[in-house]
N, C-alpha and C positions, 0 to 999 in steps of 0.2 A: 318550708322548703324540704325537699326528700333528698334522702344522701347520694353520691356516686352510686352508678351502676356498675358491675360488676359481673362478667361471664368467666366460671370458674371451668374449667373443660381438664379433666382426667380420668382415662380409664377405670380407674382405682374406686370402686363405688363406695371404701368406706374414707379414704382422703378426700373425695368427692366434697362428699356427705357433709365431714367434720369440717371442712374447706366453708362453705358457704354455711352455715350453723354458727361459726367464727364471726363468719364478716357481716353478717344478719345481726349478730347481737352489739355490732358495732358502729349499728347504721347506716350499714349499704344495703344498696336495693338489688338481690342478688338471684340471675341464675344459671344456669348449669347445664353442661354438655357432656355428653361418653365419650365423644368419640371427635376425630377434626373434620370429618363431613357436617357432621352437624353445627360443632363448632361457627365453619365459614357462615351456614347458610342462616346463624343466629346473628350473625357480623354483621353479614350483608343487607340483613334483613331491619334490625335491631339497632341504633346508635351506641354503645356502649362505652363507659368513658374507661375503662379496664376491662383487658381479659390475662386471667391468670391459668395460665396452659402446660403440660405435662408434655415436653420433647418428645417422648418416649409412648409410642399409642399405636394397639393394630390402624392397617391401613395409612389414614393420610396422618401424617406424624407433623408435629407441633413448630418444627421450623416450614414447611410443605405450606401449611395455615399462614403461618407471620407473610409469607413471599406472597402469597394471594389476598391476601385482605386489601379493600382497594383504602382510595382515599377521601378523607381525611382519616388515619386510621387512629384506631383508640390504643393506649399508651398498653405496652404487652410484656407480662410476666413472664417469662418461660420458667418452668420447674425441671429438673434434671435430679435422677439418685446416679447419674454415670458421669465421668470426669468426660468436661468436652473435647471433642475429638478436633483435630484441627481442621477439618473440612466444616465442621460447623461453627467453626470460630465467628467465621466472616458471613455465615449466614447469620447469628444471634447479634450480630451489631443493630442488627436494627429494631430491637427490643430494649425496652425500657430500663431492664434488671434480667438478670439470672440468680432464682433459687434453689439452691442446692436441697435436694432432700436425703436426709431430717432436714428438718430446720426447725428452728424458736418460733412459736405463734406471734413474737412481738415481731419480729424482722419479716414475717409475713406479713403482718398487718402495716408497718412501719414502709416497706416499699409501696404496698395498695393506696397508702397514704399520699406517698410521695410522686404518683403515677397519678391517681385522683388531680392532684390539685395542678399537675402539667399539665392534666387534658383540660381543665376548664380556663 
């Protein structure tokens, strides 16, 4: 049996990187976006049982993605290094989690965790 799938999507190519490197050595089956154009069209494309997303991205930014992803959609991380604003309070309800960055690699991998086994 192979692990969750996992679409890691942030600008940041070295959080990227070290993002899926992580979850690869953890037993998911992981890949990776720059940008949230791409992001969708791996969504849309792709079954994914997680995608772990970067609010914060030139262009289509990571709440923009959550509202278009259609259905059934795959349980979603958002990441965040800025306090949320209240206009996007009520758009990040419909994500799985919110990670604050920094954050601990365990509480990273511990909501992927906990996102994995809702989608299945």
């Amino acid at each position: 049996m192979t692990g969750p799938t996992v679409l890691v999507v942030d600008d940041e190519v070295g959080m990227r990187d070290t993002m899926v490197a992580i979850l690869e050595l953890h037993g998911y089956q992981v890949s990776s976006a720059p940008d949230g154009d791409t992001a969708l069209r791996a969504v849309l494309t792709t079954p994914f049982d997680v995608v772990v997303m970067d609010i914060k991205m030139p262009g289509r930014d990571g709440v923009s993605v959550l509202r278009d992803i259609g259905s059934p959609p795959p349980r979603v991380i958002l990441m965040t290094a800025y306090a949320l604003e209240e206009q996007l309070r009520s758009a990040v309800a419909n994500a799985f989690a919110v990670l604050h960055k920094p954050f601990e690699t365990r509480r990273m991998l511990s909501l992927v965790a906990g996102a994995a086994k809702a989608a299945r």
